[in-house]
N, C-alpha and C positions, 0 to 999 in steps of 0.2 A: 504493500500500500504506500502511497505517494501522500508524506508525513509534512512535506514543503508547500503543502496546497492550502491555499486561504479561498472558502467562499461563502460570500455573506447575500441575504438579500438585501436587491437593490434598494436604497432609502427613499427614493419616490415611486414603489409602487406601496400600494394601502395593501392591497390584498396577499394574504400570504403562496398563492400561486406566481406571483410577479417574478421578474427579471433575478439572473443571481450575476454578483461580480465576482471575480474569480482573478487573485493570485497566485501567482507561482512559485516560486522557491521562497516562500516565508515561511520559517521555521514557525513549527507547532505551538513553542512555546514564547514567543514574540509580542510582546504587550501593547507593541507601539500601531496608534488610532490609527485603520485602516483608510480612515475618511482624508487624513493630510496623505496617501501613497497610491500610486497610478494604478488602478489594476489593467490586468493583463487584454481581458476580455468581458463579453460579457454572452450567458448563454438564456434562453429564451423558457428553458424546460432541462430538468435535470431527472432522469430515470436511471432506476435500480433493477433491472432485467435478475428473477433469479429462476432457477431449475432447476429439478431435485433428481438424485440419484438416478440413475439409469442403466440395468444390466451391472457392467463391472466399472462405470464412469461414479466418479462421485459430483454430488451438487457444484452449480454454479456461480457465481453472480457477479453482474458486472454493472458500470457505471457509464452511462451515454449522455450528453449535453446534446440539443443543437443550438447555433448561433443564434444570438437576435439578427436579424436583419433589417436597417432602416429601409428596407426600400419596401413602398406599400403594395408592388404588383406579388401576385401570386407566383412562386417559384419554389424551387427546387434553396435548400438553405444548408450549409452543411453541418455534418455531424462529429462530433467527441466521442470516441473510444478513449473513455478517460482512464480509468483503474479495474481490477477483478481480483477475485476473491474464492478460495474455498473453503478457508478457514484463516483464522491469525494466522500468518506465518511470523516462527520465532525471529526468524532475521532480519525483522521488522524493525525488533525492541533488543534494549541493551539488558544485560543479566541480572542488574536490581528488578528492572521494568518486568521481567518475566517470572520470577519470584511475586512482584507486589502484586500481577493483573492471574498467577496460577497459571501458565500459558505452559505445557507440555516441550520436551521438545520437537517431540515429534506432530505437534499440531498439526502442522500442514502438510503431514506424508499420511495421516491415517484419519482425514474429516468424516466428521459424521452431521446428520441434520445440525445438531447441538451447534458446535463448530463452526457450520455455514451461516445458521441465523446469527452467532454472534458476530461475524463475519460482516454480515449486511448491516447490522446496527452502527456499525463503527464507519463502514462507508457511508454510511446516513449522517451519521454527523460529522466526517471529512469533506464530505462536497456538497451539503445541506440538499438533499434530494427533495424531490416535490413529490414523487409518487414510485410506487414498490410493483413491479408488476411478474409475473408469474404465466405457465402455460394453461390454460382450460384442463382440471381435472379428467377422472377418467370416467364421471358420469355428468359431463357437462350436456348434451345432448338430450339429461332424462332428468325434469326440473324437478319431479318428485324425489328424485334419489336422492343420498348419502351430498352431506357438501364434500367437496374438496379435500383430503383431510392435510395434504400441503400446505394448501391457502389459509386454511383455519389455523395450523400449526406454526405461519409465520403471522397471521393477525396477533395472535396470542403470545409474541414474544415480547416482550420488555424492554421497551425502550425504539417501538420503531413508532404506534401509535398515541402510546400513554407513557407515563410512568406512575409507580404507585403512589398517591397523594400522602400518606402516612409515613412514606422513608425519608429522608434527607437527601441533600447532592449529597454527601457525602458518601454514601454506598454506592450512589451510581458512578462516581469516579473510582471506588474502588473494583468496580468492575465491570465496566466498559472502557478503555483507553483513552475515548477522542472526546467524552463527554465535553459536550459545553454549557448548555441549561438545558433546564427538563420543557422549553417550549421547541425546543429545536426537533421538531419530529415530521413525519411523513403528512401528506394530505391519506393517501389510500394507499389499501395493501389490497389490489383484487387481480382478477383473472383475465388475459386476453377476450374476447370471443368466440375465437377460433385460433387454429394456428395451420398455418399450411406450411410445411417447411421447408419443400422445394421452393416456393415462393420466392419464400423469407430469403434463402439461401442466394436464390436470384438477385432478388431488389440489393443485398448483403453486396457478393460482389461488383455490380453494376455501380456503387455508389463509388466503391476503392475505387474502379479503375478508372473514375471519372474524378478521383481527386476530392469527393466530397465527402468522404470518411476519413477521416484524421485519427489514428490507431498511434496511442501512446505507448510506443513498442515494450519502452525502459518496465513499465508499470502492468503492461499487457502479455508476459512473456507465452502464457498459456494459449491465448489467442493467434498468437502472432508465429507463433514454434511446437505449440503444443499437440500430443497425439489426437486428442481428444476431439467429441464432435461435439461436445455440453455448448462450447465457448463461440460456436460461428451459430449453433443454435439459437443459445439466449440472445444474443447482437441482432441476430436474424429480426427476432422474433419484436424486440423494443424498433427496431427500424420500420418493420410494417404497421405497428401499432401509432406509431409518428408518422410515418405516412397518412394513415386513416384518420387520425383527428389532428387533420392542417390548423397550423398556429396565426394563419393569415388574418381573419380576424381581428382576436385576441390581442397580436402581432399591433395590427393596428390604433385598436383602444389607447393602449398602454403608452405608444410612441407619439401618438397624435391629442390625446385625452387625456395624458399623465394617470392613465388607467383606471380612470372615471367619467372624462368628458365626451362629448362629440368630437369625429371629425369635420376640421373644416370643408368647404370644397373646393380649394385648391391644393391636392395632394404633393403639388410640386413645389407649392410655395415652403408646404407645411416641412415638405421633407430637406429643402433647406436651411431651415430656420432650423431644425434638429440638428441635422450635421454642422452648423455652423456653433450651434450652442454647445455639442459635445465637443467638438477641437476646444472652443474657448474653455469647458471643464477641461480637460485634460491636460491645456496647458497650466492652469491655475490649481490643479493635483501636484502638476510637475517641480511648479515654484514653492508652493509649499512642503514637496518631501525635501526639495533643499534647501528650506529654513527651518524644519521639522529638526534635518540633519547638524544644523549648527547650535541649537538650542535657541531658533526666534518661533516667536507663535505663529499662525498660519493668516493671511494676508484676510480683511473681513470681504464677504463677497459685497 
């Protein structure tokens, strides 16, 4: 897991679905106000793709973004292969840190469900996720049946929807890693529709070889080298699900309405007056991490 990633939601959207900013190499334990330091990017929609045990594969899960994009026509946006997971791996954490969190050494040679959801908690609060999603059970087709018993087994886990109102932070940093507050949690933990996975597999490569899949090798090694078919699956599977609920829209609101108003009807005027407002932030980030960095306060806007 990628311990140098800072992502916060963005401070002008109201709603907890909004924009998220995203740094990169900022140490985990770094106290200094993100609001005076440029971030890197910014992604529209943050998803936790996971799936369970298969034959002799063990569970999955992985971490996808796509961009925001200021441009209001409908397109093609790309995508984040950001991080994956099948359990802690020990070589994550230093030899106090895996004594104080109980972390095996062998975590990440012999995952079990246990192992993968804690797995996914911790990537939920490394890259502050918006939503957990999963393949359709094996009685999705028959609404009277059995629910899921995957889906119900990661709703039910500690620390992706709730946390218990009766413990303290204090437990939950003694065991989850990346804990930040106990508001910091998922919107939904639920199921595809459907999943076709040749599909999935199609849309999967078409997007690489068009350059619109950005695969965080460093972070992704499973994916990227690994035997396995768990990892082009789940990627698969969160790519056709973003395809299907287009962010154009939404996209819109947010960019043009500050994520509550009307758009204007000059989409061209509006979409300049954005990009020119984001340079002018970005430069006025920039001068403030180097006053930030001298010990001056940051310039009043």
């Amino acid at each position: 897991m990628d311990r140098t990633i800072r992502v916060e939601a963005h401070k002008g959207a109201r709603d907890p679905g909004g924009p998220r900013k995203v740094w990169e190499r900022r140490p985990l334990g770094d106290r200094a106000d993100l609001a005076h330091v440029p971030h890197n990017y910014l992604l529209s929609r943050i998803w936790i793709g996971v799936v369970p045990p298969e034959e002799d594969q063990p569970g999955y899960a992985c971490v996808v973004g796509e961009e925001l994009d200021p441009d209001p026509r409908p397109g093609e946006r790309p995508v984040r292969l950001m991080d994956e997971a099948v359990a802690l791996d020990p070589r994550d954490f230093s030899p106090a840190e895996r004594r104080f969190f109980r972390i095996p050494e062998t975590n990440a040679e012999r995952p079990t469900k246990k192992r993968l959801a804690q797995a996914v908690v911790a990537l939920k609060d490394l890259y502050c996720a918006h939503e957990v999603w999963v393949p359709p059970g094996p009685h999705a087709a028959q609404p009277e049946a059995r629910q899921d018993p995957f889906l119900d087994f990661l709703r039910k886990t500690e620390g992706l929807l709730s946390y218990d109102r009766h413990l303290g932070d204090w437990f939950f940093r003694r065991w989850h890693p990346f804990f930040r507050r106990r508001d910091r949690l998922v919107l939904s933990v639920k199921s595809v529709p459907q999943e076709d996975r040749l599909y999935n597999l199609t849309l999967l490569d078409s997007l690489y070889e068009a350059g619109l899949l950005n695969v965080h090798a460093t972070n992704c090694p499973l994916f990227d080298k690994g035997p396995w078919t768990a990892p082009r699956r789940c990627v698969g599977m969160l790519l056709a699900e973003m395809e299907y609920q287009d962010m154009t829209e939404h996209n819109r609101r947010w960019l043009f309405g500050d994520g509550y108003g009307e758009m204007d009807d000059d989409p061209e005027e509006e979409a300049f007056r954005e990009a020119l407002d984001t340079r002018r932030q970005q430069q006025r980030e920039a001068t403030n991490a180097r006053r930030w960095a001298v010990g001056l306060p940051p310039e009043e806007e």
